[in-house]
C-alpha positions as a Python dict, from the first residue, in 0.01 Angstrom:
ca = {
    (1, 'X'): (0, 0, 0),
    (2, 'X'): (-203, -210, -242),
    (3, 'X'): (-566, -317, -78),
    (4, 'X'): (-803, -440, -369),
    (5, 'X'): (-787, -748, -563),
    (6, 'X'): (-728, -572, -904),
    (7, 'X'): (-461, -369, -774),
    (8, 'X'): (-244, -674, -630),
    (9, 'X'): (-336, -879, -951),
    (10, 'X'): (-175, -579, -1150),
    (11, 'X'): (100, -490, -955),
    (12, 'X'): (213, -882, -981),
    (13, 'X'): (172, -858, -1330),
    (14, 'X'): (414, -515, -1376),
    (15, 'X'): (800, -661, -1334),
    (16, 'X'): (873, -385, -1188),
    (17, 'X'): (738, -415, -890),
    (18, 'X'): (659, -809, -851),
    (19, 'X'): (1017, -861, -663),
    (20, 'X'): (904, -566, -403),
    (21, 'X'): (559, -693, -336),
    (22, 'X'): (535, -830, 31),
    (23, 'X'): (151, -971, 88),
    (24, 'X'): (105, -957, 495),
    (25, 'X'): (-211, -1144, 631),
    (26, 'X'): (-435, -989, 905),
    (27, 'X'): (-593, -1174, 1125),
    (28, 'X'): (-959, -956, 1141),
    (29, 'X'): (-1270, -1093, 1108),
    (30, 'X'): (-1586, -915, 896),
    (31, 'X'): (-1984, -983, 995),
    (32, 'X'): (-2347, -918, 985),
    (33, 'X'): (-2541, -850, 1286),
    (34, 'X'): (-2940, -778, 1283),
    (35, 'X'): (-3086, -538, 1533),
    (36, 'X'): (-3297, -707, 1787),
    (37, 'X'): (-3488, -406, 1905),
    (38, 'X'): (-3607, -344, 1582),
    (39, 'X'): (-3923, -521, 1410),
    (40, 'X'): (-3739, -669, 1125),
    (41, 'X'): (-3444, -733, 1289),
    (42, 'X'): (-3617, -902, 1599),
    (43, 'X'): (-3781, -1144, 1300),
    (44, 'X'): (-3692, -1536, 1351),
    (45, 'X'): (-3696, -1646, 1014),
    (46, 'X'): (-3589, -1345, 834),
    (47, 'X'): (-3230, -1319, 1012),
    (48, 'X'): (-3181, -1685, 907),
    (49, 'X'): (-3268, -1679, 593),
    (50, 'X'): (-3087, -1415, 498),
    (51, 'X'): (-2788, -1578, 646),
    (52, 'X'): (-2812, -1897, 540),
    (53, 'X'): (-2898, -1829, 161),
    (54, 'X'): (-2516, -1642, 118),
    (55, 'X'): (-2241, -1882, -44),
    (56, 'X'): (-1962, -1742, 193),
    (57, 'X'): (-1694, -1885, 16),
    (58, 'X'): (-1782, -1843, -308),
    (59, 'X'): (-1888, -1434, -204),
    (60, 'X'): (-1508, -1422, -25),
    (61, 'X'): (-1301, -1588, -288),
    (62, 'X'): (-1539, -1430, -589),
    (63, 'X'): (-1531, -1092, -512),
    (64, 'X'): (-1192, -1092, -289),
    (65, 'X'): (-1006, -1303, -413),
    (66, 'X'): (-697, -1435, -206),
    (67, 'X'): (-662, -1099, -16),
    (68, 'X'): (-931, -1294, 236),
    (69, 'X'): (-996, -1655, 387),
    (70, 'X'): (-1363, -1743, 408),
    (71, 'X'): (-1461, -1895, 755),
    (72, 'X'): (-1793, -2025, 888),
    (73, 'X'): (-1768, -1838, 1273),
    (74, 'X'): (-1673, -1526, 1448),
    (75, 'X'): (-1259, -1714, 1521),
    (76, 'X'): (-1104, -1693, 1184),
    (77, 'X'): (-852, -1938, 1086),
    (78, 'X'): (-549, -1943, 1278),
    (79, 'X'): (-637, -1798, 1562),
    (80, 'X'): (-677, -1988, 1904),
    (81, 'X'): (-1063, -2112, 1905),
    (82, 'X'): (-1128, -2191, 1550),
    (83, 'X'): (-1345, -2540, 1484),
    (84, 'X'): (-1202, -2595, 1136),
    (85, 'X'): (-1422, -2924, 1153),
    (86, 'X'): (-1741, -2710, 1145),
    (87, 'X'): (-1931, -2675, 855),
    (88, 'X'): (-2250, -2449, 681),
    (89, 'X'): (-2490, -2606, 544),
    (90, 'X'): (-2660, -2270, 312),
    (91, 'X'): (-3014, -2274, 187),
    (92, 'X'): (-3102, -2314, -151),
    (93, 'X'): (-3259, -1990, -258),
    (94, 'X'): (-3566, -2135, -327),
    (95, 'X'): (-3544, -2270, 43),
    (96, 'X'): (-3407, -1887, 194),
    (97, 'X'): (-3740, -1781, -86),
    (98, 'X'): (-3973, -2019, 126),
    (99, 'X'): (-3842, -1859, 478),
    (100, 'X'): (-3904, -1536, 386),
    (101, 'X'): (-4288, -1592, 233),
    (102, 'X'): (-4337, -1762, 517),
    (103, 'X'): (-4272, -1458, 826),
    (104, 'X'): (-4597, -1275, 656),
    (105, 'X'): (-4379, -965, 544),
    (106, 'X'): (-4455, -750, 242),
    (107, 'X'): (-4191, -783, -41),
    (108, 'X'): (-3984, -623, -152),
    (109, 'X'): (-3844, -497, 179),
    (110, 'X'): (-3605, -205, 211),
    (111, 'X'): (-3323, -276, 485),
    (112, 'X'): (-3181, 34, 626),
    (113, 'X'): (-2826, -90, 732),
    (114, 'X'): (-2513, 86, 905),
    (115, 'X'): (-2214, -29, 710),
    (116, 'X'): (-1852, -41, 798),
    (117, 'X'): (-1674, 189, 545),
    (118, 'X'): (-1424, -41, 431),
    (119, 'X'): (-1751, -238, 292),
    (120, 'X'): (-1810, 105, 89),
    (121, 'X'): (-1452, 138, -59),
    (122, 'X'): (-1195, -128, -20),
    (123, 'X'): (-1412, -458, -27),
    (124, 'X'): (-1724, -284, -239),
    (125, 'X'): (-1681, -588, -438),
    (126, 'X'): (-1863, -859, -143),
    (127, 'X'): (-2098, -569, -39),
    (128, 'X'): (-2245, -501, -346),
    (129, 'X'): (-2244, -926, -416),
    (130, 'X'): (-2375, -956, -75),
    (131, 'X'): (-2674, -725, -125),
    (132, 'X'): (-2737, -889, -525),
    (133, 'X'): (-2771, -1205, -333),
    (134, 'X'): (-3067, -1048, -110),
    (135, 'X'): (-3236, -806, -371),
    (136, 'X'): (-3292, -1155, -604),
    (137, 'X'): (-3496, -1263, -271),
    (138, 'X'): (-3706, -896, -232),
    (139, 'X'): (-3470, -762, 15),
    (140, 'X'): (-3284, -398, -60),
    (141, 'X'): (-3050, -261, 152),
    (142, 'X'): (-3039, 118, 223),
    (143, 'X'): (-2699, 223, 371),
    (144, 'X'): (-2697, 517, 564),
    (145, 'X'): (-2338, 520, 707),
    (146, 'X'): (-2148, 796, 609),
    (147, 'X'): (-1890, 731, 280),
    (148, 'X'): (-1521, 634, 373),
    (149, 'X'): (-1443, 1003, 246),
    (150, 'X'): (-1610, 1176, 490),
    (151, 'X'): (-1513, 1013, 772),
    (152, 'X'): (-1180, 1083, 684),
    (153, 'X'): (-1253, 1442, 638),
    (154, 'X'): (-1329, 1402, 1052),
    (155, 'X'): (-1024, 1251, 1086),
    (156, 'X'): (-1111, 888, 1098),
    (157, 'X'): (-862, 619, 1006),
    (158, 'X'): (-1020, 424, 725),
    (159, 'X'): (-894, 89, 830),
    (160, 'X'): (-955, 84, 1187),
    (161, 'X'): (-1322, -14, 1419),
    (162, 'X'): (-1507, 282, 1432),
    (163, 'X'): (-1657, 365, 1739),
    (164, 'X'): (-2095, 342, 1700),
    (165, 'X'): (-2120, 675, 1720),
    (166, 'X'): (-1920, 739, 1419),
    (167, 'X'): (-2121, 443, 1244),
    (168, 'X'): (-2479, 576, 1362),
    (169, 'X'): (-2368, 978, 1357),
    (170, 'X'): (-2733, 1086, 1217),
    (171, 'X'): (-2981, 890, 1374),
    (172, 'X'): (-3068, 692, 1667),
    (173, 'X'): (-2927, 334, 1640),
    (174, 'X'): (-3265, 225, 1729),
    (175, 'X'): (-3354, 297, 1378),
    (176, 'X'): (-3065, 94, 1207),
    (177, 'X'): (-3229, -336, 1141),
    (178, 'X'): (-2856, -451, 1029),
    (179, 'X'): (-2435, -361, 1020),
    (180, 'X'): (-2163, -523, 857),
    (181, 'X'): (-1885, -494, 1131),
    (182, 'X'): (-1515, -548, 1177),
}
């Protein structure tokens, strides 16, 4: 099974094994959520601006490629309940800059996240793009989810949901302000 970018780029590339690749869409969609019961992630204007400062499409396609569609709500395209009329409208960083100097916070701010594993291995590309975008406002991200390796030690499977208390194994979810989910 080929999963990164890279990989399928090569493997089209090799004859041998162009005629034998088979590319097979899922249907699964990928997101950031902010804890509510914590400080920072209870904060108004810090949630949006950190969402609305991302270039979805250009983090999807940059980083991913065509193994992923970019899409502007939880219903991905092609599944019943997608508004393919709706649109973002992202901030300018200088705007998402503005938000943030605004909420009375002291940059730079560390982030302590919970992050699906297949951010950590397969699509490490959009994380690590994802968190570049933040760090140039004075946002960091600490992940403290356990590596894709040792949850398959435990016997995880690496491309399934994990269930929050394999996410938040160490300490209390009360203590994470963000996840990127599947």
């Amino acid at each position: 099974i080929v999963t990164r970018y890279d990989d399928v780029v090569t493997t089209l590339r090799d004859p041998r094994f162009r005629n034998g690749l088979e590319e097979v869409p899922n249907k699964i969609t990928y997101f950031a959520v902010f804890n509510h019961a914590t400080p920072l992630g209870a904060n108004e204007i810090l949630r949006p601006a950190l969402c609305g400062v991302l270039p979805v499409h250009d983090l999807v396609w940059g980083s991913l490629g065509r193994l992923a569609q970019p899409t502007t709500t939880l219903i991905p395209p092609g599944i019943l309940g997608h508004d393919p009329g709706r649109r973002r409208h992202p901030l300018s960083p200088e705007q998402a800059a503005e938000m943030l100097a605004s909420t009375g916070l002291t940059f730079p701010l560390t982030l302590r996240a919970a992050v699906h594993p297949l951010y950590q291995d397969r699509y490490r590309a959009l994380t690590d793009a994802l968190f570049e975008i933040w760090s140039g406002l004075g946002v960091d991200i600490e992940i403290t989810t356990p590596p894709i390796e040792r949850l398959r030690e435990d016997g995880c499977d690496a491309g399934a949901p994990y269930p929050p208390d394999a996410l938040f194994p160490e300490r209390p979810r009360q203590g994470y302000y963000a996840a990127l989910c599947m």
